[in-house]
Phi, psi and omega in degrees: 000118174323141151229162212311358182243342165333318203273324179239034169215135196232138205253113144296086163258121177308172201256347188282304195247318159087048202267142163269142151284293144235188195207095188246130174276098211251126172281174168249134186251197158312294264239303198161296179181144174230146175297118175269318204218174144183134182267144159239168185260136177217051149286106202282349146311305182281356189231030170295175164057144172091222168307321176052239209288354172287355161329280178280005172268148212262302159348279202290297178319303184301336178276320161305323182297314204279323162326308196267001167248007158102350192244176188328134155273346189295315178294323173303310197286292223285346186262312175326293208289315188306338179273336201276000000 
């Protein structure tokens, strides 16, 4: 069920655990939309395993993100991989 914030904030959880990750807040552009915010979570107990610290790089968001609108990922994974 949408809550009052559904429209401009999109939640990351892991799927195993339902763990939140992120937290992204989007303004309305011209355009569409833009990242206003984004929270990561760095309770390093809740993000272990798996990705762990890969989590907070602000890369790796920018790579999901681009994933989940759908366009081409190779310049986000290639700015990803450039941090590592």
């Amino acid at each position: 069920m949408p809550d009052e914030h559904s429209e401009t904030h999109l939640y990351i959880n892991r799927s195993w655990t339902g763990i939140r990750i992120y937290e992204v807040r989007f303004a309305r552009t011209p355009d569409g939309a833009a990242v206003e915010e984004a929270r990561v979570n760095t309770d390093t107990e809740e993000t272990k395993g798996g990705l762990g610290m890969r989590f907070r790089e602000p890369e790796y968001l920018a790579l999901i993100l681009d994933w989940l609108a759908g366009r081409d990922t190779d310049i986000a994974w290639e700015r990803y991989q450039a941090t590592r």
